[in-house]
C-alpha positions in Angstrom: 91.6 44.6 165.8 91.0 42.4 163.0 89.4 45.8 160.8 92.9 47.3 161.4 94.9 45.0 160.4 92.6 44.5 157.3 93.0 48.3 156.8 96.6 48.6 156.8 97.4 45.6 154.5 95.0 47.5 152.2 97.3 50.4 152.4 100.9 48.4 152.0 99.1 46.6 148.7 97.8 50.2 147.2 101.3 51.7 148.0 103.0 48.5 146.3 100.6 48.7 142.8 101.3 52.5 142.7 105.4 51.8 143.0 105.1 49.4 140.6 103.3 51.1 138.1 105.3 54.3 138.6 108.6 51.6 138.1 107.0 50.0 134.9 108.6 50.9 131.4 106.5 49.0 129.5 104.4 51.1 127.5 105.9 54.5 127.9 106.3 54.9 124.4 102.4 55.1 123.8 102.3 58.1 126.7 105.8 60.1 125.2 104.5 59.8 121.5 101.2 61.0 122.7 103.1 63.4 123.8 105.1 64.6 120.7 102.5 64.0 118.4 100.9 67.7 118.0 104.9 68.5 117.9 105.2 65.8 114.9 102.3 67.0 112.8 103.3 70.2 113.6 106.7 70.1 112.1 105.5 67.5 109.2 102.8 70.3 108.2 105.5 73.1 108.4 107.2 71.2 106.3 105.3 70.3 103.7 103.9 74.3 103.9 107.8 75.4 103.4 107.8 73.2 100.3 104.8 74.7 99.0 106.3 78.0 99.7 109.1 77.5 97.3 107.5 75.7 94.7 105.4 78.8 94.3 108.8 81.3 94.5 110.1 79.1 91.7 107.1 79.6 89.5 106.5 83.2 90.2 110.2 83.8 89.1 109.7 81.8 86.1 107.0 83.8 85.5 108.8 87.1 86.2 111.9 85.7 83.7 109.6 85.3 80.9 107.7 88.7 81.5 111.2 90.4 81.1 111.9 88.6 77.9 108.5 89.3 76.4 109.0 93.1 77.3 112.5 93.6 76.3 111.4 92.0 72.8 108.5 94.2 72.7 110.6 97.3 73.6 112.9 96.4 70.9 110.3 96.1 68.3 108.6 99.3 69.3 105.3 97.6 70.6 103.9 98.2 73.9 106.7 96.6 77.0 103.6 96.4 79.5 101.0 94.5 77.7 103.7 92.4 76.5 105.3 91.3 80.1 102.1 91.4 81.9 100.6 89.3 79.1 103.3 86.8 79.6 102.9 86.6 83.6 99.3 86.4 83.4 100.0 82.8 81.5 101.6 81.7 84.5 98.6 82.7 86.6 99.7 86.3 87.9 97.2 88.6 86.8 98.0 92.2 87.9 95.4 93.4 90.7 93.6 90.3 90.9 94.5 88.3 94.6 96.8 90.5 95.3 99.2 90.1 92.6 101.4 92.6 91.6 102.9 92.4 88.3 105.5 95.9 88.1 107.2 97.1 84.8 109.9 99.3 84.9 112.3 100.2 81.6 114.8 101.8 82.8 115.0 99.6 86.0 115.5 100.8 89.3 117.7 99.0 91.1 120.6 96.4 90.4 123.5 96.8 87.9 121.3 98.0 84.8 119.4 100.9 86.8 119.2 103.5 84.3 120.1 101.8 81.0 116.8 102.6 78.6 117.4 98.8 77.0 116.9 96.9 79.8 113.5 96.1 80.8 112.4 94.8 84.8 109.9 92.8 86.1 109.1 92.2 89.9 106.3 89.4 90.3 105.1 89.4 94.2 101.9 87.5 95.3 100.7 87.7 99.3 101.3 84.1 101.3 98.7 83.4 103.6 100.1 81.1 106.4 98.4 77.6 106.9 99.8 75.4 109.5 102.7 78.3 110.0 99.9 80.3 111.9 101.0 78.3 114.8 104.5 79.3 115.0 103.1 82.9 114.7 104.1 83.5 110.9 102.3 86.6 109.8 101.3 86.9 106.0 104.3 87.8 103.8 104.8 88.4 99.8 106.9 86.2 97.6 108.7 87.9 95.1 110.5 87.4 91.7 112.1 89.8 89.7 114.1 89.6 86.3 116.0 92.3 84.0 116.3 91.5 80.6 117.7 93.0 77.1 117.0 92.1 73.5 119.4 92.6 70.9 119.3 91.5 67.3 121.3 88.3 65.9 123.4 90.6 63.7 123.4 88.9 59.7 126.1 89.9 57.0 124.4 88.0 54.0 120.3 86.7 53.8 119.5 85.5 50.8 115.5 86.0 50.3 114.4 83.0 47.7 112.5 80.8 49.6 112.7 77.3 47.3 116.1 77.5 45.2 119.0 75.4 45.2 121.8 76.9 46.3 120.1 80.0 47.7 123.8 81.4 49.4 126.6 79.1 47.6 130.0 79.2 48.5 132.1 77.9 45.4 135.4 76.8 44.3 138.4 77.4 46.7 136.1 80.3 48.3 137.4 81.5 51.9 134.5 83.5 53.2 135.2 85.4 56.5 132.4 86.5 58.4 133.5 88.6 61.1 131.0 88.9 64.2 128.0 88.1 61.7 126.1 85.5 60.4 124.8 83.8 57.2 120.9 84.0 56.6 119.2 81.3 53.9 115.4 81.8 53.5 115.7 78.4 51.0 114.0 75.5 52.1 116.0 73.3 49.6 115.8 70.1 51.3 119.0 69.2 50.0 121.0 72.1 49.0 119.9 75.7 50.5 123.3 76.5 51.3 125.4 74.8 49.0 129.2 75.1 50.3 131.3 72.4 47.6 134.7 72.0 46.1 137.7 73.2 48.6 135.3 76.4 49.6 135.1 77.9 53.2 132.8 79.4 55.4 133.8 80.7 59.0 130.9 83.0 60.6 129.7 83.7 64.1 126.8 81.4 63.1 124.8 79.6 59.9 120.9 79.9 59.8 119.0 77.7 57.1 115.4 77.5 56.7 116.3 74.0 54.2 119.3 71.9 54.3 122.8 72.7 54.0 125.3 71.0 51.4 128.7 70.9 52.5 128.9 71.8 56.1 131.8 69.8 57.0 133.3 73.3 55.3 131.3 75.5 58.0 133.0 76.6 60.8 130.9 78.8 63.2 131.4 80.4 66.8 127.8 79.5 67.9 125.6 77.5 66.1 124.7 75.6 62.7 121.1 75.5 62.6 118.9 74.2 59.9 114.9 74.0 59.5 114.8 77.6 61.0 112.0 80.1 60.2 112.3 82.3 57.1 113.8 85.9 57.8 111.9 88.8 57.4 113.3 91.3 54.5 115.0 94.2 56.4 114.2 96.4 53.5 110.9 95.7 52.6 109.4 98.7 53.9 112.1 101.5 52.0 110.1 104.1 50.0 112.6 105.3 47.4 111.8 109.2 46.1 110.2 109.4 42.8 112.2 111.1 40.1 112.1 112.1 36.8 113.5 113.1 33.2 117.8 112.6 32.7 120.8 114.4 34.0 122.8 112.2 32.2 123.3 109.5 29.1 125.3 106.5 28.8 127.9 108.5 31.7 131.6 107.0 30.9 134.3 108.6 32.8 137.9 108.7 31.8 139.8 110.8 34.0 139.7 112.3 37.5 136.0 114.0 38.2 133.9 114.5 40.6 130.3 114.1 40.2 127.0 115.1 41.8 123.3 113.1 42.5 121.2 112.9 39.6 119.4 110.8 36.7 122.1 108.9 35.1 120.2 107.5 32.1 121.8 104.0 30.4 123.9 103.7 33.4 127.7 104.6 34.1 131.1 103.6 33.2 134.4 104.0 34.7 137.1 102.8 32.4 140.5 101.8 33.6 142.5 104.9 35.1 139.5 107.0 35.7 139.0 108.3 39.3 135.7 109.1 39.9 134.4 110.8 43.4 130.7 110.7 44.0 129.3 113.5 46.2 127.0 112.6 48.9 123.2 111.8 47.6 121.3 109.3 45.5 122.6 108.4 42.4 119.3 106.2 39.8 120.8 104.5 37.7 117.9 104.4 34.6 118.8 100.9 32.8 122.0 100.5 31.2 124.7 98.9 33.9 127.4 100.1 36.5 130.1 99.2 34.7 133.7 100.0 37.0 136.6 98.1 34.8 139.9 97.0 36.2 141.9 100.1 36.9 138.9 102.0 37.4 138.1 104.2 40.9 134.7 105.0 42.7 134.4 106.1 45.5 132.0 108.4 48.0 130.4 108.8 50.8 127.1 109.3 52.0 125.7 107.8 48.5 122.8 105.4 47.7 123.2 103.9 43.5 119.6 103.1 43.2 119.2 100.3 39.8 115.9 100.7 38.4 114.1 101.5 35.1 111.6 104.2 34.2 110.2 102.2 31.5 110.0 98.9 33.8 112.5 96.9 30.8 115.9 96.4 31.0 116.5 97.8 35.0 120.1 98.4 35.7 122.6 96.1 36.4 126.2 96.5 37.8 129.2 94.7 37.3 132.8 95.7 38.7 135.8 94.2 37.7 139.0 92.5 39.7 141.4 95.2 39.4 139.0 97.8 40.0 138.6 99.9 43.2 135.7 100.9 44.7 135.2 102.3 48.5 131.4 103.4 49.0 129.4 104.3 52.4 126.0 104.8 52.5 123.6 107.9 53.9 123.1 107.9 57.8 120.4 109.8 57.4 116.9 110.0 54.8 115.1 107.5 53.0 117.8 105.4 51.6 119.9 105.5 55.3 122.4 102.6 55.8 121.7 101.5 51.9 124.8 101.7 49.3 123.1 99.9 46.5 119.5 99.5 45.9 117.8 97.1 43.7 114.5 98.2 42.8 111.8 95.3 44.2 109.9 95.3 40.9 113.0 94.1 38.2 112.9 90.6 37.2 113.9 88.0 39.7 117.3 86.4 39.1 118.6 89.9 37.7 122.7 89.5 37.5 125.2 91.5 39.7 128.6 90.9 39.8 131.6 92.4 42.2 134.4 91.1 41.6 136.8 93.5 42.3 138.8 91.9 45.2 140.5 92.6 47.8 140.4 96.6 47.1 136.3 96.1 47.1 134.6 97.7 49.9 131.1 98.6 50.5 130.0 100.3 53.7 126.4 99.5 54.6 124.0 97.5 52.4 124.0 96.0 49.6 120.2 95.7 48.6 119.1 94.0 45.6 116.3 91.7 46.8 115.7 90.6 43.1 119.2 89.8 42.2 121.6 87.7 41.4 124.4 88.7 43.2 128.1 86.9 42.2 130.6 88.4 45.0 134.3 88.0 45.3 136.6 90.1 47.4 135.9 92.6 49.9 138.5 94.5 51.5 140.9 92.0 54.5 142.5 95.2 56.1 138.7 96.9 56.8 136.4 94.5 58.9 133.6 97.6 58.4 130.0 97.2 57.9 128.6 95.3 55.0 125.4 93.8 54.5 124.6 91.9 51.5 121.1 90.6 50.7 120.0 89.8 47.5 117.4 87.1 45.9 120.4 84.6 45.7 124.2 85.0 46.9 127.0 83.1 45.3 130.6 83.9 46.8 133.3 83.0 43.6 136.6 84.5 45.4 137.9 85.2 49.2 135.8 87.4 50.7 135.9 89.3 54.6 132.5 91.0 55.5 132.1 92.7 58.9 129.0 93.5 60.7 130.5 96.6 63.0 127.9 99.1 61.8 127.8 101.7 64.7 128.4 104.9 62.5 126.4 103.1 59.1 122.5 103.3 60.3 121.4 100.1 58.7 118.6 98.0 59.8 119.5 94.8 61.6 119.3 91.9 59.7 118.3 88.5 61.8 115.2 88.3 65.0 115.4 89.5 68.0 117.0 87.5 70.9 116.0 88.7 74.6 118.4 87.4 77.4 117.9 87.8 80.9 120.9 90.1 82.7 119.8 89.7 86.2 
């Protein structure tokens, strides 16, 4: 009797510590966040993988940005678009066939909003992602990709001057209003003071002003973009023009008087065209052996398709040119040959600081370049009612008078004048 009892108050205590326990709150949190922890981690390590994940997207598509600028300069220039770009990604670390990178170059692109145009160049960057953590969720492997289109164009000049240490290498002087339409002003000088020198009342409005020096002056500077100074030295456009040789004299000491038309040749102590002459220049190149281009006030010269080459056979006294206010002159240049896109040429061997002066004004105009890398070139005028194409480079530039210059050159074959700048499109 006594072993039963014993037994079942044995029971009655077992049942009581098991419904208390079962009723006893403290401590739960230790079972439910043993619970949730593989959950926790779980998600913390997801996390931290998804972060990882687009870390690397950002700096494959930085990578795939900068490929498409490389190759679009490269394409511009001439030099090989796919050693460029894939050059340029492999400094970020994607190296074409190595981990499974892929590094794909295509000019034109196929796909987006530039598919087909021959100036854009695309890049598409991919790279396999293994999963880490992610393997738990059942996340497969999967690429990340970046792609980029980009196109270069050049940062069109209307004036460079080339010396590379003079005072007032472009100076803008007097009451001078120069109009720069679209274009911009190039200055190779590294003055530290004065490289461009814009002073008195004068004016300069442009798209933007590039100095390798200092500029003088540029509360008078009024630009679209930008006013930049310690810039790098522009190349000369020019540099590489191979003239044709000639020889012997069509022509001496030319002086025209009246209406004429005239024809390509060896004019031999230069030209003159005295006031009321009219004076048409068939297409072709016209040297000018010593002597001076001499157009007075009254005077008329015009033609197309024409290159005036200033040079000397006997490496003295190398043709100058000086045209008067009052004077006309309306000149466009070859679109074709060796002199293409070049109205005047100044040959590279005459003496540095060589004096040219157009001064004719407002009824001024010349299509194309104006080349004389060695000289001194005074201008003043150019025509206000024809924005056109002119290009003026020359050793040293001085504006005197109002002048309107226009860089619209579609239909003029000149070579650019300014670098490159690449700019992504998509």
């Amino acid at each position: 009797m006594r072993f039963a009892l014993t037994a079942t108050f044995a029971a009655c205590s077992f049942r009581r510590t098991i419904h208390r326990f079962l009723r006893d709150e403290a401590g739960s949190y230790v079972i439910v966040s043993s619970l949730l922890m593989p959950v926790l981690i779980g998600t913390t390590a997801l996390g931290t993988e998804v972060g990882m994940w687009l870390y690397n997207r950002q700096t494959l598509q930085s990578a795939a940005d900068s490929a498409a600028i490389s190759g679009a300069t490269a394409h511009y220039y001439g030099a090989d678009i796919q050693t460029a770009a894939k050059a340029l990604a492999a400094s970020y670390g994607y190296i074409d066939g190595v981990n499974g990178v892929s590094v794909t170059i295509d000019r034109p692109p196929t796909s987006g909003n530039y598919t087909g145009n021959v100036d854009a160049v695309e890049v598409i960057v991919s790279k396999p992602q293994p999963p880490l953590f992610s393997v738990l969720f059942h996340i497969n492997n999967f690429n990340i990709v970046g792609r980029a289109v980009a196109m270069a164009h050049i940062a069109s000049g209307c004036t460079l001057s080339l010396n590379k240490t003079v005072s007032g290498g472009t100076s803008v002087q007097g009451s001078a209003q120069v109009n720069l339409t679209g274009c911009n002003m190039y200055v190779n000088s590294n003055h530290d003071t004065s490289a461009l020198d814009v002073s008195g009342t004068a004016n300069v409005h442009a798209n933007s002003v590039d100095v390798v020096g200092a500029i003088s002056g540029v509360d008078n500077i009024t630009v679209s973009q930008d006013i930049a100074t310690d810039q790098p030295p522009l190349s000369d456009p020019y540099a590489d023009t191979q003239v044709p040789s000639y020889s012997g004299c069509d022509s001496h000491n030319y002086t025209a008087k009246s209406t004429v038309t005239i024809n390509p040749g060896v004019y031999c102590g230069g030209m003159q065209i005295n006031a009321g002459a009219v004076v048409t220049l068939n297409p072709g190149i016209y040297y000018l052996d010593q002597g001076s281009l001499m157009v007075n006030g009254g005077g008329t010269l015009t033609g197309d398709g024409v290159t005036l080459v200033f040079t000397s056979s006997t490496g003295n006294n190398y043709a100058t040119a000086t045209i008067n206010g009052g004077a006309t002159v309306n000149l466009t240049p070859p679109t074709d040959g060796p002199t293409a896109g070049i109205t005047f040429y100044g040959d590279p061997n005459m003496p540095t600081g060589t004096t040219y002066k157009f001064n004719g004004g407002a009824d001024q105009y010349f299509g194309g370049a104006v080349y004389l890398p060695k000289g001194s070139v005074n201008f003043a005028g150019g025509s206000s009612t024809k924005t056109g194409c002119t290009q003026i480079i020359g050793d040293t530039i001085t504006f005197t008078g109002d002048s309107n210059l226009g860089i619209d050159c579609t239909n003029y074959h000149v070579k650019p004048v300014g670098s490159a700048v690449a700019k992504l499109v998509e």
